[in-house]
Short mmCIF file of the C-alpha atoms (twelve columns), coordinates in Angstrom:
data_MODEL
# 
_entry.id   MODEL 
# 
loop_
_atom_site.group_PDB 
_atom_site.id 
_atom_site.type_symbol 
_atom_site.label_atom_id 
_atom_site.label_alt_id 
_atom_site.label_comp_id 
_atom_site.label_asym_id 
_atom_site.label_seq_id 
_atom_site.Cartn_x 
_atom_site.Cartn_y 
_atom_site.Cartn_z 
_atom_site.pdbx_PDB_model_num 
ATOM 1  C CA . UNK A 1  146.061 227.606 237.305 1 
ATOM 2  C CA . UNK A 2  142.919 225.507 238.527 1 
ATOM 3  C CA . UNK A 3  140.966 227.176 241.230 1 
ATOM 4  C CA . UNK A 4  141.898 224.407 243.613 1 
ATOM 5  C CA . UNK A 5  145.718 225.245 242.857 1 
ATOM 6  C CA . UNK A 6  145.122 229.114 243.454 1 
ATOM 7  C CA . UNK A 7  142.857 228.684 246.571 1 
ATOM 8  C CA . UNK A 8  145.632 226.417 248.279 1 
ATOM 9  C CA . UNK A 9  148.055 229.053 247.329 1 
ATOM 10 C CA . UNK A 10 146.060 231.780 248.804 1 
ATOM 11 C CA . UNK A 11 145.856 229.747 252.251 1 
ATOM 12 C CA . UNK A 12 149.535 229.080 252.266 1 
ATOM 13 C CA . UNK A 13 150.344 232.624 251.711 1 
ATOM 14 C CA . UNK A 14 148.029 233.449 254.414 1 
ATOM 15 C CA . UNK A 15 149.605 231.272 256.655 1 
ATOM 16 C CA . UNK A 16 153.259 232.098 255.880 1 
ATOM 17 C CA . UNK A 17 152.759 235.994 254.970 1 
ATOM 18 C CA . UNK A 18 155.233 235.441 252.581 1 
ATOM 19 C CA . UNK A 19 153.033 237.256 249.282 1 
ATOM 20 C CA . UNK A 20 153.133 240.710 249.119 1 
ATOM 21 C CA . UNK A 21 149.655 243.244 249.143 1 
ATOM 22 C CA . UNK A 22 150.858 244.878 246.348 1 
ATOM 23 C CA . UNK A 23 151.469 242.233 244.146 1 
ATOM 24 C CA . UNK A 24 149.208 241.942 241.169 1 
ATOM 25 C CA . UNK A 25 148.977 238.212 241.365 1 
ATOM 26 C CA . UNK A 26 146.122 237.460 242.668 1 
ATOM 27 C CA . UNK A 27 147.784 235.216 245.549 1 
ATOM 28 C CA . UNK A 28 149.670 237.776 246.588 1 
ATOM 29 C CA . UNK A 29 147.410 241.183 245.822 1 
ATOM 30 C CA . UNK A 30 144.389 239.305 247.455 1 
ATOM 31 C CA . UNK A 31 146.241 238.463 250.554 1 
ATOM 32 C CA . UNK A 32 144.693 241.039 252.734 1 
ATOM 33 C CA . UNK A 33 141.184 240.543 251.619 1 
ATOM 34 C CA . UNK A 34 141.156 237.014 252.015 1 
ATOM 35 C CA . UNK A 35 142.686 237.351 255.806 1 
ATOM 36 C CA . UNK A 36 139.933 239.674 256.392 1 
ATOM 37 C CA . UNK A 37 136.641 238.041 254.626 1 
ATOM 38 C CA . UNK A 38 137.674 234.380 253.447 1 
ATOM 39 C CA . UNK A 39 140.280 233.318 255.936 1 
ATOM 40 C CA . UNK A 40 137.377 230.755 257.677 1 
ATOM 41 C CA . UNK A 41 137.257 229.251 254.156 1 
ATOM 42 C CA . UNK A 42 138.453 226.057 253.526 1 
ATOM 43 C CA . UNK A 43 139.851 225.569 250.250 1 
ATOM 44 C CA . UNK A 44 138.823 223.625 247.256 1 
ATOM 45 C CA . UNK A 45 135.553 223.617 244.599 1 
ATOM 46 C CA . UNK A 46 136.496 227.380 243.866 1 
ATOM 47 C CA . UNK A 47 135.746 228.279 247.623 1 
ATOM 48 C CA . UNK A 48 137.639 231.122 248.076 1 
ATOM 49 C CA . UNK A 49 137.490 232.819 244.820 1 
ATOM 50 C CA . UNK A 50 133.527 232.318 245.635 1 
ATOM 51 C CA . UNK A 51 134.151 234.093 248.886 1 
ATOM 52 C CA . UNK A 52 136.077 236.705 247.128 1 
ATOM 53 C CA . UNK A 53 134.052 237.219 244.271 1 
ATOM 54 C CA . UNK A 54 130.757 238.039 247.018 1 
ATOM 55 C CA . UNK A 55 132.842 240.121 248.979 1 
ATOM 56 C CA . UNK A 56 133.650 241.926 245.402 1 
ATOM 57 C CA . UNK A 57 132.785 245.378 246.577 1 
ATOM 58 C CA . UNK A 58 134.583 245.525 249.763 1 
ATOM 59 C CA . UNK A 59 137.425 244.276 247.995 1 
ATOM 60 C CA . UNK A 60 140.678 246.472 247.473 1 
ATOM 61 C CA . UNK A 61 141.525 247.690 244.189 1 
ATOM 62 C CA . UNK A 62 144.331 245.697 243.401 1 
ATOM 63 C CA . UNK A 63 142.498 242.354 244.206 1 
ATOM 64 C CA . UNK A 64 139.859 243.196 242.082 1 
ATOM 65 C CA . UNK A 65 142.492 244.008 239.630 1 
ATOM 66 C CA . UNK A 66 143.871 241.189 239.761 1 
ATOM 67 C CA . UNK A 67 140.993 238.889 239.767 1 
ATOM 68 C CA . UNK A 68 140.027 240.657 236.592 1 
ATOM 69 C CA . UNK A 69 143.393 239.467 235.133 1 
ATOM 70 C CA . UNK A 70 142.704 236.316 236.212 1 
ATOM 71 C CA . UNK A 71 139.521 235.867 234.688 1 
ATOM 72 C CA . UNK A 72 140.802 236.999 231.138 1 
ATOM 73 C CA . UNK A 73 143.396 234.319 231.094 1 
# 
C-alpha cells in the first residue's frame, strides 16, 4: 500500500472511528496516535507516517508495532 493510500486511510478512519486501537494494522492500531499528534496533518507525500514516525517515542506500542510490520513488507 503506497503511503498516499495508507495516509488517506488513516484520515478516513479518523473521521469515521470505524478502525479499532487494537488492531495491528497500522490504520487501525495507529488510530489513537494519529488523533492525538497528526490529526492537523493533511495527507499525501508520506505526511502522516512522517508525523508518526517523529512522534515515534510517544507512540503506543501497538502503533509502533505495527509500523514496524509495515516497514518490513
Amino acid at each position: 500500500m503506497s503511503k498516499l493510500n495508507f495516509a488517506a486511510f488513516v484520515v478516513v478512519a479518523a473521521i469515521s472511528g470505524a478502525a479499532s486501537a487494537q488492531s495491528s494494522d497500522p490504520r487501525g492500531a495507529c488510530k489513537a496516535d494519529y488523533d492525538k499528534f497528526c490529526a492537523g496533518i493533511a495527507p499525501g507525500g508520506g505526511k502522516v507516517i512522517a508525523c508518526l514516525d517523529a512522534k515515534r517515542d510517544q507512540l503506543s506500542v501497538s502503533c509502533k508495532t505495527a509500523l514496524d510490520g509495515r516497514k518490513k513488507k
